[in-house]
C-alpha positions in Angstrom: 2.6 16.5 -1.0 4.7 15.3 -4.2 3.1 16.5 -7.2 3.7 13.2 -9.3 5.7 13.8 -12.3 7.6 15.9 -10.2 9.8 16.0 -6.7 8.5 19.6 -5.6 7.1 19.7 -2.3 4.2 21.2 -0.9 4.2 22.4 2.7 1.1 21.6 4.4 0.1 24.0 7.7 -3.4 22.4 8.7 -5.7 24.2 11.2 -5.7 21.8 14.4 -9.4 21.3 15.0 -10.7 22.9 11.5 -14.4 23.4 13.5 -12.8 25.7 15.7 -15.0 28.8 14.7 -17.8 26.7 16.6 -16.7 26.4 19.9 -18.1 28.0 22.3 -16.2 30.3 24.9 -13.4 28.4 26.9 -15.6 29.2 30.3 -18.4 27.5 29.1 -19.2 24.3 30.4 -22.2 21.5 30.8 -22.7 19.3 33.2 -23.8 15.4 32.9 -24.6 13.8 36.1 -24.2 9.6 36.7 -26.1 6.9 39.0 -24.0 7.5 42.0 -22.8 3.8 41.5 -19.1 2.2 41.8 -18.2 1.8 37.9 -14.9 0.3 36.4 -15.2 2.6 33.3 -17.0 5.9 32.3 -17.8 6.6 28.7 -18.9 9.7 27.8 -20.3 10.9 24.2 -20.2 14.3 23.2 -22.2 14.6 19.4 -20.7 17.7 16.7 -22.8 16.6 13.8 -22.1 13.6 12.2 -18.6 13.2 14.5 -19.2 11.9 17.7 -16.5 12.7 20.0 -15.9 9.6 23.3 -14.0 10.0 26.2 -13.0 6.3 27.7 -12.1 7.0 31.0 -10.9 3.8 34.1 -12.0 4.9 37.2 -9.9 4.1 40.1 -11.4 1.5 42.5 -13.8 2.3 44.8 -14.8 5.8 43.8 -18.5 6.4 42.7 -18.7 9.1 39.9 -21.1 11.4 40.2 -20.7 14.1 37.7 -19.0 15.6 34.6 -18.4 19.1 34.1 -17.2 19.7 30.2 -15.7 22.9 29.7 -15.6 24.9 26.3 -12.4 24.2 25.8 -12.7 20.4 25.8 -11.3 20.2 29.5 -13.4 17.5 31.8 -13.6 17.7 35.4 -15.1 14.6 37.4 -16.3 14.2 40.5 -17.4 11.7 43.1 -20.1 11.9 45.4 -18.7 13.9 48.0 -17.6 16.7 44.5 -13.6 15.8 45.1 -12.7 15.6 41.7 -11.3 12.7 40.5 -8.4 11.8 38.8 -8.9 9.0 35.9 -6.4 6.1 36.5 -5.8 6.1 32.4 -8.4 7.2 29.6 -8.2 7.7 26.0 -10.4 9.5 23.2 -12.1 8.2 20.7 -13.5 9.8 17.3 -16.4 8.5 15.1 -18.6 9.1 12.1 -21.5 7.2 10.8 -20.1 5.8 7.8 -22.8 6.7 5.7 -26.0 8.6 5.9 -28.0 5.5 5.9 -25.9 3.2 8.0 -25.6 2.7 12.0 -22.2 1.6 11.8 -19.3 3.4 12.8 -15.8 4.3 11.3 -12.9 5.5 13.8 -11.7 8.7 12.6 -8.7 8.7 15.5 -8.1 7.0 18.9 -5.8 8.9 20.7 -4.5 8.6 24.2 -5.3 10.4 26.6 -3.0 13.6 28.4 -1.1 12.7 32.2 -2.0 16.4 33.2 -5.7 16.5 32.6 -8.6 15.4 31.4 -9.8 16.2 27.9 -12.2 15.0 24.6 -9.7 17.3 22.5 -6.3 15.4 21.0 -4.5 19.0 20.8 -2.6 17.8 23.8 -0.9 15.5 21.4 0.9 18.2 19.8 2.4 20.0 23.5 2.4 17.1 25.6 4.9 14.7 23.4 8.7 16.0 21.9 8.0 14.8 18.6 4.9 13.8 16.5 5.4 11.2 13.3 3.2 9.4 10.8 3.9 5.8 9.4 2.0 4.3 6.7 2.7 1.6 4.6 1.8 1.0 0.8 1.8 -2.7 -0.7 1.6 -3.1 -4.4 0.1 -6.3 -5.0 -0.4 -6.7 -8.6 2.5 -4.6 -9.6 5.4 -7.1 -8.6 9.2 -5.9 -9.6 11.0 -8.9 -10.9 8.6 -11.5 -8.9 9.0 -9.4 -5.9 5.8 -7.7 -3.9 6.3 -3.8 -3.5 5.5 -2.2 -0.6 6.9 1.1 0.9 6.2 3.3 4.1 6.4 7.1 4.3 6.9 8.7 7.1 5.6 12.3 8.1 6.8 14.8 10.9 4.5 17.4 12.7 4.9 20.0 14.9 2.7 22.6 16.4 3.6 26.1 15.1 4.1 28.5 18.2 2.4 31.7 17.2 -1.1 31.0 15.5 -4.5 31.5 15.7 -6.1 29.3 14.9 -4.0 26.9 16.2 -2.4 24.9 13.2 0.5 22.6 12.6 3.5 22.3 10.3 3.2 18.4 8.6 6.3 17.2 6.5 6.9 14.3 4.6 10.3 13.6 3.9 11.0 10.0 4.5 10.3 6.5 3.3 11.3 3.1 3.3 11.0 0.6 0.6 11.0 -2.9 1.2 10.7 -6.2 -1.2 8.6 -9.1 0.1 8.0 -8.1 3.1 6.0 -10.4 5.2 2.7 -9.9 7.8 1.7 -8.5 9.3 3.3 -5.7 7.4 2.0 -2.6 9.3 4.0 -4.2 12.4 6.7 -4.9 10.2 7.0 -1.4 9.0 6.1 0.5 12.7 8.8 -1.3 13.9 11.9 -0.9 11.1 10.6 3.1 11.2 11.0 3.6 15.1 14.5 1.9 14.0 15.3 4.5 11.2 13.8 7.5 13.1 16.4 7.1 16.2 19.2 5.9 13.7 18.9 9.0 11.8 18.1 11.2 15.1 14.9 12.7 13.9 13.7 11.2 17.5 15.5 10.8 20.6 16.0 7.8 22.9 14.3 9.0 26.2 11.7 11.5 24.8 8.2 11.4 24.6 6.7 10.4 21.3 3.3 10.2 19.2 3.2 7.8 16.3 0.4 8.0 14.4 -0.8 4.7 12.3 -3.8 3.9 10.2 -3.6 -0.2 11.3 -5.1 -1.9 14.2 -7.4 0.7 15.7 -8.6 -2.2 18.0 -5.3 -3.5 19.3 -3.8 0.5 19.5 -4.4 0.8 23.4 -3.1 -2.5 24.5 0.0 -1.9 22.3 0.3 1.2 24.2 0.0 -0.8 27.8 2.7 -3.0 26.9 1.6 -5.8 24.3 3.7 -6.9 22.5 3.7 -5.8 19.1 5.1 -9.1 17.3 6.3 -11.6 19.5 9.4 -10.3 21.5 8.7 -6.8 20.3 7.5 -4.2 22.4 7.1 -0.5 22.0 10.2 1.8 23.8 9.6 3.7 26.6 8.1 7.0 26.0 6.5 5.8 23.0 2.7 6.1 22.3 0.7 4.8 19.2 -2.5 7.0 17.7 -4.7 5.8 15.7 -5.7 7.9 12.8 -7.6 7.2 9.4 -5.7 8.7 6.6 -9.2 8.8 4.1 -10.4 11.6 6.8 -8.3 13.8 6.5 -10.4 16.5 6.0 -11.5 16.3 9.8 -8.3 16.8 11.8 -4.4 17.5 11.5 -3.5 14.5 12.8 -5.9 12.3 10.2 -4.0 14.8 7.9 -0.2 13.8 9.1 -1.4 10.2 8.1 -2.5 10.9 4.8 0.9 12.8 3.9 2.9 9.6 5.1 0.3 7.8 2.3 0.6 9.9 -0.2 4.2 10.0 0.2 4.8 6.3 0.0 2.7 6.3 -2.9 4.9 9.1 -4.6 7.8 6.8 -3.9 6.4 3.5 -5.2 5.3 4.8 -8.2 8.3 6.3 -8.8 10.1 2.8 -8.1 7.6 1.1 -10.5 7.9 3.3 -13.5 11.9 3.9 -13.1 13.9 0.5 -14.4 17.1 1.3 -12.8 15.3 1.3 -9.3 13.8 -2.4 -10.3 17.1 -4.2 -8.6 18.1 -4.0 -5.1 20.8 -6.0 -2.9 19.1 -8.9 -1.0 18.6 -9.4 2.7 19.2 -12.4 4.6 16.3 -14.9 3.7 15.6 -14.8 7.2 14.5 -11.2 8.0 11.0 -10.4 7.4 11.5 -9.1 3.6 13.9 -10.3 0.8 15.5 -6.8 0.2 15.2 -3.2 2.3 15.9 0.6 1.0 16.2 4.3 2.5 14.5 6.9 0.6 14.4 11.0 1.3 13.4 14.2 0.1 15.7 17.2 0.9 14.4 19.8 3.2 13.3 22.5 0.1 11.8 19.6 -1.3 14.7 19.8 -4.1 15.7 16.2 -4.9 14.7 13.1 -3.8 16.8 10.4 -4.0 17.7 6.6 -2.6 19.6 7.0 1.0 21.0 3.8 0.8 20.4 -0.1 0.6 21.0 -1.7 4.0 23.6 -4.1 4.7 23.3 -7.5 4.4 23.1 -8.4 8.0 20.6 -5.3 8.2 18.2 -6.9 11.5 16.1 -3.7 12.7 13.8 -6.8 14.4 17.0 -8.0 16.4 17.1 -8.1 20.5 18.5 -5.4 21.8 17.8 -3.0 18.9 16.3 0.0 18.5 12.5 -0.8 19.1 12.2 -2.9 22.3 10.9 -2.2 25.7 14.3 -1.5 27.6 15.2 1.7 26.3 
């Protein structure tokens, strides 16, 4: 992370799963058996302590589930009635902690979806089973306006699995933010959408492959967004594309909670860097109607040597436009 005061970076190589030293042996495995009834949806709990770990699974039509074998290594194996294994028609995972000791309610800790190959309550799929792994977060300073205008900047964060590690771990880097001036609501939306924009313009992502975006916004809506709502109106995600949902003030749990909280703390770097620095006070202005007054690049070099403002985008600068980089049709 940025130290503040300072632009020297930090690299951050996270275990995976940092409970790894109790698992049990990969050939392990329970088994949970299920009235041998026709049902739409299986949800299935697994409890580590105070997480609770829950596979959503839709069962295809027709099919009574009988049985689930869970295997050491977080694999699942269903089966019908007849033990033919069956094959989930989607499913996702779902992670939860009490929120306190002395409350029932729950707080996500990551939603993520689930893997086309198999069937799993693990997310380290995430990190083999997409080409690139990225963190958005946005930052709005509301009683810290610059010149009348609200403040509000996103950082981004990369990840990547390294290939020879035990335990498994990942690389995170935050390098990249975005700053914008008045930008309007719903500004998570906003933000996802002008950083899918920046991310393809500045080919850290490629049209065409498979991507994870992890957010901390909308845990309830993260799913349908990823079945093809509409994310504002007119704006859907690109093929290939896949929101997780992860809570960056959890980031002790997992490496994706932790690729979350890099993006935040690396917006918050940037915006308090912005606030305390005059010269940064003035930007050029947008058309009035985009959804922010005024919009501007930020990065940090790969040795984490300087930071400095990319650039101010044009005037006619429309990452929400038809036909650009976030929509449906590519």
């Amino acid at each position: 992370m940025t130290k503040r005061g300072g632009n020297k970076r930090k690299r951050s190589v996270p275990e995976m799963d940092p409970r790894w030293r109790e698992r049990i042996p990969d050939d392990y495995s329970a088994v949970q058996y299920f009235p041998d009834i026709s049902a739409k949806y299986l949800s299935l709990t697994l409890q580590e302590g105070v997480v609770s770990t829950v596979l959503k699974a839709e069962i295809p039509p027709g099919v009574k589930l009988r049985s689930a074998v869970i295997w050491g290594n977080k694999r699942v194996d269903l089966y019908d009635s007849w033990d033919r294994k069956i094959i989930p028609s989607s499913y996702w995972i779902e992670t939860t902690r009490k929120r306190n000791s002395n409350s029932e309610k729950l707080k996500f800790i990551n939603i993520v979806p689930g893997s086309e190959d198999y069937v799993t309550v693990s997310f380290d799929h995430i990190f083999d089973a997409f080409d690139s792994v990225v963190a958005i977060d946005t930052n709005t300073y509301i009683n810290k306006k610059i010149n009348g205008e609200e403040l509000s900047v996103l950082g981004i964060s990369t990840a990547s699995k390294l290939k020879i590690s035990f335990p498994q771990a990942v690389n995170i880097r935050a390098g990249y933010a975005v700053e914008f001036r008045d930008l309007q609501d719903p500004k998570e939306k906003y933000g996802w959408i002008v950083a899918l924009r920046a991310l393809y313009d500045q080919r850290i992502v490629e049209y065409g492959k498979k991507i994870a975006v992890i957010v901390d916004a909308y845990a309830n809506e993260i799913m349908d967004i990823n079945n093809g709502k509409e994310i504002i109106e007119g704006v859907v995600l690109p093929k290939g594309v896949k929101l997780i949902y992860a809570s960056s003030d959890t980031s002790q749990f997992f490496a994706l909670n932790k690729c979350i909280k890099m993006a935040d703390s690396f917006a918050n770097s940037i915006g308090n860097k912005i606030i305390k620095t005059t010269e940064l006070h003035k930007i050029a202005s947008n058309a009035i109607n985009y959804p922010f007054k005024a919009i501007r690049f930020w990065e940090i070099l790969e040795d984490g040597s300087r930071l400095t403002a990319v650039s101010c985008a044009p005037a006619d600068y429309n990452p929400i436009a038809s036909g650009g980089a976030v929509n449906g049709d590519k």
